[in-house]
gemmi code that builds the backbone of each chain (N, CA, C; Angstrom):
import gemmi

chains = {
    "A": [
        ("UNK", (74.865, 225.638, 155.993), (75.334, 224.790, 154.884), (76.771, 224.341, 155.143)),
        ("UNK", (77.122, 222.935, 155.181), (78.435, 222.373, 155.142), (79.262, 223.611, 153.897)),
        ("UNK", (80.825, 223.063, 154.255), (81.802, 223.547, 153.812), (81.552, 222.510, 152.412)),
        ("UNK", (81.581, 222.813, 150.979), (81.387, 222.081, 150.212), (82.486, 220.727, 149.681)),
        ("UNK", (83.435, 221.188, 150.217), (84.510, 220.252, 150.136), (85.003, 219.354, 151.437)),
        ("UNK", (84.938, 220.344, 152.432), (85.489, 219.637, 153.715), (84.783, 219.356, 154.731)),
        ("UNK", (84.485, 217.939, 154.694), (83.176, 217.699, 156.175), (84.192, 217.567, 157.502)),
        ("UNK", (83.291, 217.789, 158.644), (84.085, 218.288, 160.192), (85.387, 217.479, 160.236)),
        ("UNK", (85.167, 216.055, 159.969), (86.781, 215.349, 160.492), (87.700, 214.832, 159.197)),
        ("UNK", (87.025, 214.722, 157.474), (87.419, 213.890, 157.047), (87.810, 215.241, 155.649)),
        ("UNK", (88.705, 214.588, 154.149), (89.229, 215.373, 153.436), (88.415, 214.081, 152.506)),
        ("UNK", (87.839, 215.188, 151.710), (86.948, 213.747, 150.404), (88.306, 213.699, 149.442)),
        ("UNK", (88.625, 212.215, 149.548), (89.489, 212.039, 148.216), (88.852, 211.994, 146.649)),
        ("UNK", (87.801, 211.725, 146.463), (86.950, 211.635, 145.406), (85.927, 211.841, 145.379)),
        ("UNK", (85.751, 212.412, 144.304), (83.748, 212.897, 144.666), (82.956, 212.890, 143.424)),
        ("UNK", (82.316, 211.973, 142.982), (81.360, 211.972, 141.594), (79.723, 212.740, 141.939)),
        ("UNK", (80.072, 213.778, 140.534), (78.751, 214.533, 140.966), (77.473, 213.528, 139.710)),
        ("UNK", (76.381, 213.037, 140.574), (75.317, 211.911, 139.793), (74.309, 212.959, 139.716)),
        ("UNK", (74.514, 214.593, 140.030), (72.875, 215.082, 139.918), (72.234, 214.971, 138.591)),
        ("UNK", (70.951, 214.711, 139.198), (70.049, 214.472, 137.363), (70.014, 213.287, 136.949)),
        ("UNK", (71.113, 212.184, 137.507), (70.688, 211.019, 136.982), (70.000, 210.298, 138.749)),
        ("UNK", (69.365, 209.612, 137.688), (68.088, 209.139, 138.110), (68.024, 207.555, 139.093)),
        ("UNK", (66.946, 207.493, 139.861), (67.661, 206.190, 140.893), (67.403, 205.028, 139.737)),
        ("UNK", (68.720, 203.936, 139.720), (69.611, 203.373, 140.772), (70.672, 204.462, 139.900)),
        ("UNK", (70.911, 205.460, 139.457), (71.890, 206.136, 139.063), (72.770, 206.136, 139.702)),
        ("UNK", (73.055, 207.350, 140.733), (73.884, 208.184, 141.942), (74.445, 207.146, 142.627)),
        ("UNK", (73.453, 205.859, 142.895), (74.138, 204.387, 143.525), (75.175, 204.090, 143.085)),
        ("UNK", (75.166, 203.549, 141.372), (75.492, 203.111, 140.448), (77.143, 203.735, 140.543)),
        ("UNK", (76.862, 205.157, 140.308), (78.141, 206.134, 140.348), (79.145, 205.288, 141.335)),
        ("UNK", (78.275, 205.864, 142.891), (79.142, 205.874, 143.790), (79.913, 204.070, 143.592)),
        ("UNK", (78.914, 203.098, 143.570), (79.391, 201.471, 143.217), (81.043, 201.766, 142.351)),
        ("UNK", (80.827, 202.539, 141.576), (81.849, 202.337, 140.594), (83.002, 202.865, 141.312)),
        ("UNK", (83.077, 204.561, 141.547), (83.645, 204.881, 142.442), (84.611, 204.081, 143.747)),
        ("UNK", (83.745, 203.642, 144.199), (84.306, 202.805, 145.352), (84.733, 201.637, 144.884)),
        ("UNK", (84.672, 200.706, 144.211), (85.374, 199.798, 143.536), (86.698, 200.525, 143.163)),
        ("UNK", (86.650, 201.219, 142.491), (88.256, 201.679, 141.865), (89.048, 202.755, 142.800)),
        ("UNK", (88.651, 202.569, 143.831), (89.708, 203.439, 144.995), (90.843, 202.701, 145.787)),
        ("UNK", (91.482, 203.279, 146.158), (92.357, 202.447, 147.439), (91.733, 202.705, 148.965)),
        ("UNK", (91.564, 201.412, 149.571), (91.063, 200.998, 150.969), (91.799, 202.833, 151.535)),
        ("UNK", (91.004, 202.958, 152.348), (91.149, 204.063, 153.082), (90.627, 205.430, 152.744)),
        ("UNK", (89.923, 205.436, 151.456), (89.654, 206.851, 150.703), (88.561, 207.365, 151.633)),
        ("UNK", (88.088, 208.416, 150.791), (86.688, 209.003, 151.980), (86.355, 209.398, 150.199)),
        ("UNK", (84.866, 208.851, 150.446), (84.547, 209.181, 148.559), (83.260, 210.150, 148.907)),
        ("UNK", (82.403, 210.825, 147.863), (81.485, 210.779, 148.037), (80.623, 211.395, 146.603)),
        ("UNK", (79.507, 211.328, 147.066), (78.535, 210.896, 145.634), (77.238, 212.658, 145.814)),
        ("UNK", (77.301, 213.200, 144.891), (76.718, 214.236, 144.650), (75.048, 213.803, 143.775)),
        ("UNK", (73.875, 213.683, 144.797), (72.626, 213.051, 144.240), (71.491, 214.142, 144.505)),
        ("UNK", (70.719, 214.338, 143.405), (69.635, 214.737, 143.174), (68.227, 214.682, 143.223)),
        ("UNK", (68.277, 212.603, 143.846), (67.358, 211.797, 142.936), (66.750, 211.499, 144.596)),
        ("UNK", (65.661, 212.062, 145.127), (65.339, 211.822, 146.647), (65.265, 210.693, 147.004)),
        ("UNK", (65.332, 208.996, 146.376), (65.613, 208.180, 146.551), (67.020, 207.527, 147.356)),
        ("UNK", (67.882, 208.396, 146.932), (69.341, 208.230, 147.782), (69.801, 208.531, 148.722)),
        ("UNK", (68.475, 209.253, 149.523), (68.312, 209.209, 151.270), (68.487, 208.287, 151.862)),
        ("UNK", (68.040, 206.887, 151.215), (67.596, 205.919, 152.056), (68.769, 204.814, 151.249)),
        ("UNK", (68.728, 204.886, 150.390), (69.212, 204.223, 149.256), (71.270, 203.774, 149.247)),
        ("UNK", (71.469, 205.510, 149.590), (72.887, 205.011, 149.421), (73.424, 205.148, 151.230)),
        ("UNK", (72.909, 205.609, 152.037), (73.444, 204.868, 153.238), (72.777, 203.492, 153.944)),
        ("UNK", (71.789, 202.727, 153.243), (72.006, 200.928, 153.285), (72.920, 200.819, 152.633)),
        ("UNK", (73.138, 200.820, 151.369), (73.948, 200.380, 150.115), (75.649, 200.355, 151.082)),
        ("UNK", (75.984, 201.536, 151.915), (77.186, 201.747, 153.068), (77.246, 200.857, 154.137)),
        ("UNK", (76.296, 200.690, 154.655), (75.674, 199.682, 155.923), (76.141, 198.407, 155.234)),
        ("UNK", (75.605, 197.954, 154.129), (75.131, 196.831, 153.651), (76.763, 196.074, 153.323)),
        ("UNK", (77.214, 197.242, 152.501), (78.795, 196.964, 152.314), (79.796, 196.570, 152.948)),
        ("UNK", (79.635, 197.199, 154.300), (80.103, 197.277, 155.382), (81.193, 198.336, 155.702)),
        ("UNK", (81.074, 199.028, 154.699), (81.722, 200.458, 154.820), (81.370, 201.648, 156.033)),
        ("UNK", (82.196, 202.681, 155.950), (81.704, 203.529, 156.950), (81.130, 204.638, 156.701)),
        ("UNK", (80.005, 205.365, 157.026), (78.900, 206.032, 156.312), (79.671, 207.505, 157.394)),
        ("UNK", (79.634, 208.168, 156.569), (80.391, 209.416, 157.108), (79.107, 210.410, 157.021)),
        ("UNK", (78.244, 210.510, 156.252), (76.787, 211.535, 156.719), (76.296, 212.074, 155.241)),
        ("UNK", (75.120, 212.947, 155.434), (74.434, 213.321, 154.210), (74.347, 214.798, 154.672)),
        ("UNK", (75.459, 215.511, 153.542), (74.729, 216.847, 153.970), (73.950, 217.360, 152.636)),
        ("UNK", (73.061, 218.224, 152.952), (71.465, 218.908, 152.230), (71.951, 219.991, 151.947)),
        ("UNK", (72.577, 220.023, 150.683), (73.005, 221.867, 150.451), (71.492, 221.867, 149.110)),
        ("UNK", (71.767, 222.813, 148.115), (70.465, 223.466, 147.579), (70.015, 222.422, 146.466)),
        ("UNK", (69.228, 221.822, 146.826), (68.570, 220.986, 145.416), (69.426, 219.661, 145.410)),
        ("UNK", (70.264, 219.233, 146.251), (70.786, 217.806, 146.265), (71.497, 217.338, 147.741)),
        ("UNK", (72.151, 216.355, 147.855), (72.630, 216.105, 148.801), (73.928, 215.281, 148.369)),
        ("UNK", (75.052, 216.012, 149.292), (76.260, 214.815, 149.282), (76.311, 213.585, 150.395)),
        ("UNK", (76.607, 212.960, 149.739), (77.210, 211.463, 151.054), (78.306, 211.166, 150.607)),
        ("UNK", (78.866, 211.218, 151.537), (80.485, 210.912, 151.992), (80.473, 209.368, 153.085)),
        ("UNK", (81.254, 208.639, 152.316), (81.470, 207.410, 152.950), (83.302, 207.321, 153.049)),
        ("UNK", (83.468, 206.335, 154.163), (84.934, 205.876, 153.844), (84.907, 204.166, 153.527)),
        ("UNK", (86.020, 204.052, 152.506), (85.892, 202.763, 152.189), (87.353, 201.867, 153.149)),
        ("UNK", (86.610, 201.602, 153.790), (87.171, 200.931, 155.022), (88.066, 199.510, 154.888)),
        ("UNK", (87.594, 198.718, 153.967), (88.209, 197.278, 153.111), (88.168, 197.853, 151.967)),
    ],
    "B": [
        ("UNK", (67.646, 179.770, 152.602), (66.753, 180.381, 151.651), (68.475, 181.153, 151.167)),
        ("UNK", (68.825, 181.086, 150.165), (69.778, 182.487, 149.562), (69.384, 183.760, 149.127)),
        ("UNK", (70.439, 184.536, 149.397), (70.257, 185.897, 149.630), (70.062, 186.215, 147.614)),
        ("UNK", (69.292, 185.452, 146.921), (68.656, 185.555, 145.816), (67.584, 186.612, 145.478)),
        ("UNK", (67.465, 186.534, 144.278), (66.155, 187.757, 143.326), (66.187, 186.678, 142.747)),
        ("UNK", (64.507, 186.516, 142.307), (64.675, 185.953, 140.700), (63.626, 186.711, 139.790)),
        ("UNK", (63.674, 186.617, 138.956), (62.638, 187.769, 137.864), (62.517, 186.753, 137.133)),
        ("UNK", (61.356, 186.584, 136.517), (60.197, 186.362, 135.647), (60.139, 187.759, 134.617)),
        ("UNK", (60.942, 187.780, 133.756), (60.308, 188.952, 132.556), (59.410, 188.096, 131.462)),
        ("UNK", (58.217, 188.342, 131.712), (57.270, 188.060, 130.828), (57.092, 188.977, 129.530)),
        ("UNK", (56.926, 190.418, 130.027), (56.512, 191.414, 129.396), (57.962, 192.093, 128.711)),
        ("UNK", (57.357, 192.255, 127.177), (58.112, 193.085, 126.601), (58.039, 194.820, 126.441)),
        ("UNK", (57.372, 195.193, 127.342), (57.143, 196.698, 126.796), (58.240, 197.248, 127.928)),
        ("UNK", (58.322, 198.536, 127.218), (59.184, 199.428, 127.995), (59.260, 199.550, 129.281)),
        ("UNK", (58.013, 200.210, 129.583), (57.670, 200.242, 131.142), (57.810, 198.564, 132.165)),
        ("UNK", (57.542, 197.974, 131.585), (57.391, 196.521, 132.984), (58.906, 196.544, 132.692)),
        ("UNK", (59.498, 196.669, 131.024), (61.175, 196.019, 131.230), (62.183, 196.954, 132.383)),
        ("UNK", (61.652, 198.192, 132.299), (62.238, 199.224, 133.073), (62.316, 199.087, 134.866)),
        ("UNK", (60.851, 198.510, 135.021), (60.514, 198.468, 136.001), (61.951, 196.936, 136.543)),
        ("UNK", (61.914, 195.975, 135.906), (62.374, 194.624, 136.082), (63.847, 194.960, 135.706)),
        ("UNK", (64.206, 196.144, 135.211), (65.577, 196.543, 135.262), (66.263, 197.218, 136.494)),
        ("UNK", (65.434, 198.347, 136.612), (65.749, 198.863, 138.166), (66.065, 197.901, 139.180)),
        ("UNK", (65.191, 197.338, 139.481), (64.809, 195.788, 140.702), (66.166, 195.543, 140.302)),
        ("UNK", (66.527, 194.630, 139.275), (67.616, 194.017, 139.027), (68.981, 194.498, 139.342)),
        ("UNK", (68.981, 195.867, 139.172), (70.162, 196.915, 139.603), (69.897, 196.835, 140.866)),
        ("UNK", (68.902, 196.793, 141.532), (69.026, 197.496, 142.962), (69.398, 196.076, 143.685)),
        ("UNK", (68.886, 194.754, 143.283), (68.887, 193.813, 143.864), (70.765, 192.912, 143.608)),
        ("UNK", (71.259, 193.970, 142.599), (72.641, 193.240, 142.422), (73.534, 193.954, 143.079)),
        ("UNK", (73.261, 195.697, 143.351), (73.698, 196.748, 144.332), (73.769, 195.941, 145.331)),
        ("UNK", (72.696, 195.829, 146.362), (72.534, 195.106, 147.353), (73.033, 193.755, 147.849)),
        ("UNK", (73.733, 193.156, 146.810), (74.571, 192.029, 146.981), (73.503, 190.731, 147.067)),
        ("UNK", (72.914, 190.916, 146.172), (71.736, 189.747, 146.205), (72.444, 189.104, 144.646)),
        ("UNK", (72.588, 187.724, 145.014), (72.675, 186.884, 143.140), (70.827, 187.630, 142.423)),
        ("UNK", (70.870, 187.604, 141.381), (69.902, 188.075, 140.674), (69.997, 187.670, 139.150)),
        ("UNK", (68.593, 186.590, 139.165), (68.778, 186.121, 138.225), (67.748, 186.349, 137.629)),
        ("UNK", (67.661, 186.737, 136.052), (67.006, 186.898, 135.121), (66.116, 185.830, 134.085)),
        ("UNK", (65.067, 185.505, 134.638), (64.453, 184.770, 133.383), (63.952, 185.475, 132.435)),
        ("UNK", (64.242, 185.281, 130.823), (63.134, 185.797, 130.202), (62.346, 184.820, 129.449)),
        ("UNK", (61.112, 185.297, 129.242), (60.376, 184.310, 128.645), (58.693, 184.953, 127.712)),
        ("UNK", (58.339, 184.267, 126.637), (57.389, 185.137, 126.130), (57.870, 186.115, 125.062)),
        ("UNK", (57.447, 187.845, 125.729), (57.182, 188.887, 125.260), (59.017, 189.271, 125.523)),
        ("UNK", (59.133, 188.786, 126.929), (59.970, 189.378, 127.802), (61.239, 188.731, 126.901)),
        ("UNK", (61.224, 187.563, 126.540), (62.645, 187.492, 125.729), (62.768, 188.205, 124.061)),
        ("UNK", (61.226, 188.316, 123.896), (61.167, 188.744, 122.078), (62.097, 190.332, 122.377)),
        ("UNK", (61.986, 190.768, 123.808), (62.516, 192.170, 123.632), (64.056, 191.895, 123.823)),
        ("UNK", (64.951, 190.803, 123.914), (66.212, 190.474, 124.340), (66.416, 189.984, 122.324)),
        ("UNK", (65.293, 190.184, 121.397), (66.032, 189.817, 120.045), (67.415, 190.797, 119.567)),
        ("UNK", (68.361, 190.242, 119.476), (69.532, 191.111, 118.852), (68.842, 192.625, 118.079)),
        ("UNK", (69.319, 193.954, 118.249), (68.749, 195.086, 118.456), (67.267, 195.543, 118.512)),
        ("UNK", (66.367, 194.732, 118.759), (65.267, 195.043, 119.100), (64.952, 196.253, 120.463)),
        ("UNK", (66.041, 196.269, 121.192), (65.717, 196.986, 122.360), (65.840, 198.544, 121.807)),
        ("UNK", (66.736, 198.887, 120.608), (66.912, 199.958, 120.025), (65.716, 200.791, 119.736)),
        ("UNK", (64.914, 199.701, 119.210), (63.622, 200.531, 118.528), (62.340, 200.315, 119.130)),
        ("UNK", (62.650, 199.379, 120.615), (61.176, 199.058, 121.295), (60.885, 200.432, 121.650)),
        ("UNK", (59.460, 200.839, 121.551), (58.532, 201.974, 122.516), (57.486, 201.305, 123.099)),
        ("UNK", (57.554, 200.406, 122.399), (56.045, 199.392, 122.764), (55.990, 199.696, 124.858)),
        ("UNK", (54.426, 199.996, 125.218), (54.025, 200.763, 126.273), (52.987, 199.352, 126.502)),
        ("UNK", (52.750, 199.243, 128.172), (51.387, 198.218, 128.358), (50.079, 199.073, 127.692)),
        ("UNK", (49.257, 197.676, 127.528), (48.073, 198.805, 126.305), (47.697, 199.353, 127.242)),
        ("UNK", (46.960, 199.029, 128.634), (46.160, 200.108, 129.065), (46.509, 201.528, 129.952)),
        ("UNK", (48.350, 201.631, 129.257), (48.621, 202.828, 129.148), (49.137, 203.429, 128.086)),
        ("UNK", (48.685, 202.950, 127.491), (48.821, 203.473, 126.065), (49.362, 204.959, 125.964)),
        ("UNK", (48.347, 205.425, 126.527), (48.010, 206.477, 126.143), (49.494, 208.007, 126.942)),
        ("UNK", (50.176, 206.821, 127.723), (50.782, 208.158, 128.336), (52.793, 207.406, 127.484)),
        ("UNK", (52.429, 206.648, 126.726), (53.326, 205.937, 126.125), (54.631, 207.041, 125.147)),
        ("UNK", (53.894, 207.988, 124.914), (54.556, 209.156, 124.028), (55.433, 209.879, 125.193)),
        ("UNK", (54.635, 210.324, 126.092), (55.309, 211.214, 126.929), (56.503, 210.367, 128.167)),
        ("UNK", (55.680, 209.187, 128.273), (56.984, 208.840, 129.033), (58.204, 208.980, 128.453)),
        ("UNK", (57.821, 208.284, 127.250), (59.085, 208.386, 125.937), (59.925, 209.341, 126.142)),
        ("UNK", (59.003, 210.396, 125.457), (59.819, 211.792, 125.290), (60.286, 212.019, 126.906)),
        ("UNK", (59.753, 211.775, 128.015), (60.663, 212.179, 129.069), (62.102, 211.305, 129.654)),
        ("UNK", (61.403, 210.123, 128.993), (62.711, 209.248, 129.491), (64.152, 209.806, 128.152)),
        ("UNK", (63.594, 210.413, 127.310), (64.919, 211.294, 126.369), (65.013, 212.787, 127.462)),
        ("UNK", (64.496, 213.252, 127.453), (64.749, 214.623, 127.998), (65.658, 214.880, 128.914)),
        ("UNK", (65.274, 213.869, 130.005), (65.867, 213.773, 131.852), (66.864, 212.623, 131.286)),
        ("UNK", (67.186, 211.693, 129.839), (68.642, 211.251, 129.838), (68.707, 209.793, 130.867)),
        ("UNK", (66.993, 209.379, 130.893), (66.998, 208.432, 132.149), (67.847, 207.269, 131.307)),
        ("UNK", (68.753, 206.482, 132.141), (69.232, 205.356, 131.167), (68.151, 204.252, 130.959)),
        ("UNK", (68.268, 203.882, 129.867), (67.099, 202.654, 129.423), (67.449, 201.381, 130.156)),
        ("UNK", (66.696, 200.563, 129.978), (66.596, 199.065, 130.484), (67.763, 198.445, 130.061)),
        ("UNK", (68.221, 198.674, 129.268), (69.134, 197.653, 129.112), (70.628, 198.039, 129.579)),
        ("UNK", (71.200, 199.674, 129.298), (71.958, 200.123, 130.444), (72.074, 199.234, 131.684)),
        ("UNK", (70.466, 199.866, 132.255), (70.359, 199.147, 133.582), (70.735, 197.646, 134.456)),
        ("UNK", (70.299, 197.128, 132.758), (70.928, 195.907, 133.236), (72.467, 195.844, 133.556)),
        ("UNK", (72.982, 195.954, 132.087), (74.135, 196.417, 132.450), (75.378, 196.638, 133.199)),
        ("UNK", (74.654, 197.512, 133.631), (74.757, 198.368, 135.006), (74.964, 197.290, 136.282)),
        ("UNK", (73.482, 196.504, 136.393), (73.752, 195.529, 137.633), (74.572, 194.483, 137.147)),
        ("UNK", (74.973, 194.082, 136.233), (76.132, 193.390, 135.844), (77.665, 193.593, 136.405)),
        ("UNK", (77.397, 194.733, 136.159), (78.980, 195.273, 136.324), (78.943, 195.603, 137.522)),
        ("UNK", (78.172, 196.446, 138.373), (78.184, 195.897, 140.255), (77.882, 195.223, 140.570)),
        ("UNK", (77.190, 193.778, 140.184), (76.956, 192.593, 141.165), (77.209, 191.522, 140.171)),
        ("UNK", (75.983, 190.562, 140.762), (75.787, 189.115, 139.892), (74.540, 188.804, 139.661)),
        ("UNK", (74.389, 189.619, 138.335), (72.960, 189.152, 137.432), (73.528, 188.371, 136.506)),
        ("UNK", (72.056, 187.626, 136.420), (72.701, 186.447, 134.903), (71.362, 187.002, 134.326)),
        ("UNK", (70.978, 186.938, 132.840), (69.865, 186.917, 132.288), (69.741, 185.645, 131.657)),
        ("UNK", (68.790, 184.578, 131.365), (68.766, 183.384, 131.087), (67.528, 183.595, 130.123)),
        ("UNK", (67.573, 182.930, 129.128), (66.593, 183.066, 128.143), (65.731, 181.330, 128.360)),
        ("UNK", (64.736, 181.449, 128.542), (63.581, 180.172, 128.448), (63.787, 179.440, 127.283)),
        ("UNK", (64.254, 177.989, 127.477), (64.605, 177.351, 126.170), (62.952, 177.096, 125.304)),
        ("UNK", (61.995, 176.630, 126.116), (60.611, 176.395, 125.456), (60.422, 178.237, 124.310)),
        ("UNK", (60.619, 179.108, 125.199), (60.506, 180.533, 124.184), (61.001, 180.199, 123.034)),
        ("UNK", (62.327, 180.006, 123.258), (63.511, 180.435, 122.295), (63.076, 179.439, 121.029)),
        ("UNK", (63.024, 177.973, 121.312), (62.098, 177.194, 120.197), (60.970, 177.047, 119.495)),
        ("UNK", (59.838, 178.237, 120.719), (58.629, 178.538, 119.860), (58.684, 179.832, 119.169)),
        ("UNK", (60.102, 180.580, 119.063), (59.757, 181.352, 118.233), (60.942, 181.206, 117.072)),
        ("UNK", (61.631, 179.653, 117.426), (62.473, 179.474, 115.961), (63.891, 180.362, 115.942)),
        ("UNK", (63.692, 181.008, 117.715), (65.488, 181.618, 117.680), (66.517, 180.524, 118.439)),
        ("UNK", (67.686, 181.336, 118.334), (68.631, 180.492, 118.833), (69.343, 181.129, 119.871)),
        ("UNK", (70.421, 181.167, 120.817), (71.088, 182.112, 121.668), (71.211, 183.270, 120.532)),
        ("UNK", (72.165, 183.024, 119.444), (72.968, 184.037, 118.824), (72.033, 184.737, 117.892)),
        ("UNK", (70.515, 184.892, 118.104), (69.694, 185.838, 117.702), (69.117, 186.375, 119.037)),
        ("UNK", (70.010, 186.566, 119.965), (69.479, 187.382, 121.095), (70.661, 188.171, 121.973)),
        ("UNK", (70.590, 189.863, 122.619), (71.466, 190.273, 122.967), (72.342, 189.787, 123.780)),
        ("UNK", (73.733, 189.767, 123.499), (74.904, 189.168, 124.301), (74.602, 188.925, 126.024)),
        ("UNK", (74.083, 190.059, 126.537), (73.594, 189.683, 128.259), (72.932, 189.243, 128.431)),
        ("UNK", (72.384, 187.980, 127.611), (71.905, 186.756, 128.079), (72.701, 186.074, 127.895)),
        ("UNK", (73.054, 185.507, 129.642), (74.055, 184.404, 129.324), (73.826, 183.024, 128.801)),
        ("UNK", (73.020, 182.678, 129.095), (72.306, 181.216, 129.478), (71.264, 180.892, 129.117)),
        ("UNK", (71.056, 179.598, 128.272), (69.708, 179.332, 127.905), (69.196, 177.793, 129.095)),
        ("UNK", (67.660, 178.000, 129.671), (67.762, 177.315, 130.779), (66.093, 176.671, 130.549)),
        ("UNK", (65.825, 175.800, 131.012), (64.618, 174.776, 131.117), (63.429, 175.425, 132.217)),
        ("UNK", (62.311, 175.440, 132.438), (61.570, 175.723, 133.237), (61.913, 175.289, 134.820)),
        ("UNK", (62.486, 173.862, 134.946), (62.433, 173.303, 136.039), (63.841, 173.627, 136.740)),
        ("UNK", (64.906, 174.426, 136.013), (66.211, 174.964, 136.375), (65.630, 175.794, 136.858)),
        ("UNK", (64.746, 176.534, 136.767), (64.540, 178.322, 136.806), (63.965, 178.043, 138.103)),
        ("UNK", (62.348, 177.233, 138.436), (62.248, 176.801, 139.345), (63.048, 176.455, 140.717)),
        ("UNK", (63.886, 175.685, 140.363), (64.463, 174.662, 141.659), (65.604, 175.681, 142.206)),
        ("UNK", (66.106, 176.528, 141.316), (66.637, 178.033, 142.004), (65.903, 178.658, 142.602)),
        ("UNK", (64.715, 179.404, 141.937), (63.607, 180.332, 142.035), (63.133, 179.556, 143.558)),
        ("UNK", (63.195, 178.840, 144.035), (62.932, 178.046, 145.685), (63.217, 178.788, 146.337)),
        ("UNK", (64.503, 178.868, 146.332), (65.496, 179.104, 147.617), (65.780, 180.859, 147.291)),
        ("UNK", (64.919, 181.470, 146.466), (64.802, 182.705, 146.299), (64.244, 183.499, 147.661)),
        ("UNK", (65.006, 184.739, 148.232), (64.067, 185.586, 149.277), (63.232, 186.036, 148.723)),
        ("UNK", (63.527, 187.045, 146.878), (61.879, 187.375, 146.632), (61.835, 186.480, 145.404)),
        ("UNK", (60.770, 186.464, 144.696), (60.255, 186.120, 143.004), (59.419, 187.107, 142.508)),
        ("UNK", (59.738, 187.716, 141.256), (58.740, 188.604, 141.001), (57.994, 187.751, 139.768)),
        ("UNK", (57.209, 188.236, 138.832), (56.377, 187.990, 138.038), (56.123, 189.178, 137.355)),
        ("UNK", (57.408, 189.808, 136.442), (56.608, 190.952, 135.868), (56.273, 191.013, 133.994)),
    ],
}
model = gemmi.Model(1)
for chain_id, residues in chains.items():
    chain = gemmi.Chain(chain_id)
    for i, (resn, *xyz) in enumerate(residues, 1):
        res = gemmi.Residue()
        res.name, res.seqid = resn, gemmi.SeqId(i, " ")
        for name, pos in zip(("N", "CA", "C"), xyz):
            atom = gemmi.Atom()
            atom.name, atom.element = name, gemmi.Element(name[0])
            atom.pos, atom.b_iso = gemmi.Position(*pos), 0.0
            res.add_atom(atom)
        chain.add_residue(res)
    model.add_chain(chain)
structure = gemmi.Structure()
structure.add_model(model)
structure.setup_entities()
């Protein structure tokens, strides 16, 4: 199991926990999230909803942000992105 | 072709609006314009607080109409209109109300919820709805 706070290279500046809410929820979160940061943060989004496997690293891709990984701790998964622009 | 959605809300019941809400979130997430027709059933549920007290379910699921209910309270799922909302405030949805509706049922804009921006003609909805990547029909 990852370190819950600190992934191998990066320090999460922000982290919204979305467990329990439901897809496009955890998206939704992180959308907001990343809108109201300053260019350079490393955010990431705490999801429940097995839809946001697939869901919130396009949504990173798509953005053109940088997708930093999904780790699988018990009953959810974090993704950590950096917001690059 | 533009990187468009367009929706057709025909249906007023919970479930199709839910369904045509998600899409709409996911398709304004995704950086798609996403535009909302309603028309029919689908705008009677856009009447100024009507969405408060809709349960109304498609009939031939009638029957599981209670329990979705009660689960969409339980699990706190946000409703349809949140949702919309929602893709509002991360992208660019418009909801447009069908002017032929709106006159056959004797309303006006300002008897229908504020996130409809726009009241629009069949052949507007169309000549957008073209150059759409998808169209739904729900």
């Amino acid at each position: 199991m990852p370190d819950p706070i600190t992934i191998p290279d990066a320090r999460i500046d922000r982290e919204v926990d979305a467990r329990g809410s439901f897809c496009p929820g955890p998206l939704m979160e992180l959308i907001r999230v990343v809108r109201a940061a300053p260019v350079g943060s490393v955010l990431s989004v705490l999801s429940s909803d097995p839809g946001s496997a697939k869901d919130i690293p396009a949504w990173i891709q798509k953005a053109g942000y940088e997708f930093l990984g999904a780790y699988a701790l018990e009953g959810y998964t974090r993704f950590v992105m950096r917001k690059t622009h | 072709m533009k990187e468009r959605m367009s929706l057709i809300v025909f249906s007023g019941t919970v479930d199709k609006l839910m369904a045509a809400s998600i899409l709409a979130t996911g398709g304004a997430a995704m950086g798609l314009e996403v535009e909302v027709f309603l028309t029919n059933w689908g705008l009677a549920a856009f009447r100024k607080g009507d969405y408060k007290e809709n349960t109304r379910i498609t009939k031939e699921y009638e029957d599981f109409g209670p329990m979705m209910m009660q689960q969409m309270q339980a699990k706190k799922v946000p409703s349809w209109m949140e949702n919309l909302k929602a893709a509002k405030e991360v992208g660019d949805m418009k909801v447009l109300a069908c002017s032929m509706t709106l006159e056959l049922f004797g309303w006006t804009k300002n008897d229908l919820e504020p996130i409809v921006e726009d009241v629009t003609g069949v052949a507007t909805f169309v000549d957008r709805a073209k150059d759409s990547r998808i169209t739904l029909f729900i």
